[in-house]
C-alpha positions as CSV (number, residue, x, y, z in Angstrom):
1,X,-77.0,-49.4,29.0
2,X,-76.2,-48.1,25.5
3,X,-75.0,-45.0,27.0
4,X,-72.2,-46.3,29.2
5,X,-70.8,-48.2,26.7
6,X,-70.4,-45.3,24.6
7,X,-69.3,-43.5,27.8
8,X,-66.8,-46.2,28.3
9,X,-65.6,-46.2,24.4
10,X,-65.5,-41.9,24.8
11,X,-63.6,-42.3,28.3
12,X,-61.1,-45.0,26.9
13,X,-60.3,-43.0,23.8
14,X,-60.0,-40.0,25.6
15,X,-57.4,-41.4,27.6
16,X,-55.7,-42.7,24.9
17,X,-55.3,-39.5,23.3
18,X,-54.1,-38.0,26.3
19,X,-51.4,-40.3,26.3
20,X,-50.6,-40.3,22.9
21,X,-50.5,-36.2,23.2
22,X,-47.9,-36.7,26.4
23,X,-46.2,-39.2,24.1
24,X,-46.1,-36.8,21.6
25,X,-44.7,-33.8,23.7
26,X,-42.2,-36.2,25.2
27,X,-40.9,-37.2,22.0
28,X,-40.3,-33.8,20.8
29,X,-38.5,-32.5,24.1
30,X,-36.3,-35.6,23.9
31,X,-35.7,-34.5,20.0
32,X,-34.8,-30.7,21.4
33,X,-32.4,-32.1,23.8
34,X,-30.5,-34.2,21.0
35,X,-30.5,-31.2,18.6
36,X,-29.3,-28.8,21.8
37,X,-26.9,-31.7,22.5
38,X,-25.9,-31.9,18.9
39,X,-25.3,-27.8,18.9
40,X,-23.3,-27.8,21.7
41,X,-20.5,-30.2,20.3
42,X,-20.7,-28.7,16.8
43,X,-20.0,-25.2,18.4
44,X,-17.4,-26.3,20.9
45,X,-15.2,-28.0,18.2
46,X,-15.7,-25.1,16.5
47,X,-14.5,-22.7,19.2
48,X,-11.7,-25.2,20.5
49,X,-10.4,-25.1,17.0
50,X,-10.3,-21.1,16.7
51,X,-8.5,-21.3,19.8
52,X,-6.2,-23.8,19.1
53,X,-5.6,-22.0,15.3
54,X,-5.1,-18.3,17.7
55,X,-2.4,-19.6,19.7
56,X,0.9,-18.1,19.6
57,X,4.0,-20.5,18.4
58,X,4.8,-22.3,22.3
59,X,1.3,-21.1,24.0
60,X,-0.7,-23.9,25.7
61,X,-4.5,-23.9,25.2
62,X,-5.0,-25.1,28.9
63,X,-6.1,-21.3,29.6
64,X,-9.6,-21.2,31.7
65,X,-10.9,-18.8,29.4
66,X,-11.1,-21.3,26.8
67,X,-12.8,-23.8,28.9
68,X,-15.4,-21.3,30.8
69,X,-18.1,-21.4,27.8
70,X,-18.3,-25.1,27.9
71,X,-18.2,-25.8,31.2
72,X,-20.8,-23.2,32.0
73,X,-22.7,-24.4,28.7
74,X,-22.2,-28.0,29.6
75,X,-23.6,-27.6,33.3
76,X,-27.2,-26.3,31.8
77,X,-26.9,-29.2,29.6
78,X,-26.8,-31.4,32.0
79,X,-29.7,-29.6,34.0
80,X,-31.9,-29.8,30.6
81,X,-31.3,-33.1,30.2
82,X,-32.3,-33.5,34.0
83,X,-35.4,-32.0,32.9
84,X,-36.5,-34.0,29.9
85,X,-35.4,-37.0,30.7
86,X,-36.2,-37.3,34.4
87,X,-39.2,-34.6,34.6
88,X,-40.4,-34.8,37.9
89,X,-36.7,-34.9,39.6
90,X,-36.6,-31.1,40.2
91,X,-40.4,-30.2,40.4
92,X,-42.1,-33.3,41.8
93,X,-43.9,-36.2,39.7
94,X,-46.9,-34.8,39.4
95,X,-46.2,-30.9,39.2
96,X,-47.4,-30.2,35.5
97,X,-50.4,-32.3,35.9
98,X,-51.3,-30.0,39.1
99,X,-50.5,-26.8,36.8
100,X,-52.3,-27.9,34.1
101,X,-55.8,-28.8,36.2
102,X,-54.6,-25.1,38.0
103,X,-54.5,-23.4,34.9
104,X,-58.1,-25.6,33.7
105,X,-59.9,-24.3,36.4
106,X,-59.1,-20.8,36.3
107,X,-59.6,-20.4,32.5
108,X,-63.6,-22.4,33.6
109,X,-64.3,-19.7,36.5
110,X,-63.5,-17.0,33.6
111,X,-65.8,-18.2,31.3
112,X,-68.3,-18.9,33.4
């Protein structure tokens, strides 16, 4: 009887490191998109201001060159953010866990 208690205690802290460990990781992808999110606006002021400051006297800046690297930028952006934010939307719900047991097994059979 002792024993399943204690297997009890091990099973329910084990899974509460596991989820504190995919809290963890969730956390830090979320901070990675807000820092790539935070990038992206710094260096698109940036490059809308050189543009603006290199136009000649009666030149608009509506140019598509000018808009190309944040469009382009922007549009994997919004994919990343896909990604982190709703993770199983491209590659199912349960996708990583599946890779993860995948990956498990074969590194047991090598060992073995």
């Amino acid at each position: 009887m002792k024993n399943k208690v204690n297997d009890k205690t091990m099973r329910n802290l084990s899974e509460n490191d596991i989820r504190y460990q995919e809290a963890k990781r969730m956390v830090k992808r979320i901070k990675g998109f807000y820092m790539s999110a935070f990038i992206y606006v710094a260096v698109n002021i940036f490059l809308l201001f050189l543009n603006y400051e290199g136009l000649k006297p009666g030149e608009s800046i509506w140019h598509i060159e000018y808009f190309i690297v944040p469009v382009v930028w922007g549009a994997i952006q919004i994919f990343y953010g896909f990604t982190v934010f709703f993770p199983g939307f491209f590659l199912g719900k349960n996708w990583e866990d599946k890779k993860i047991n995948e990956l498990i097994d074969k590194y047991e059979d090598r060992v073995k």
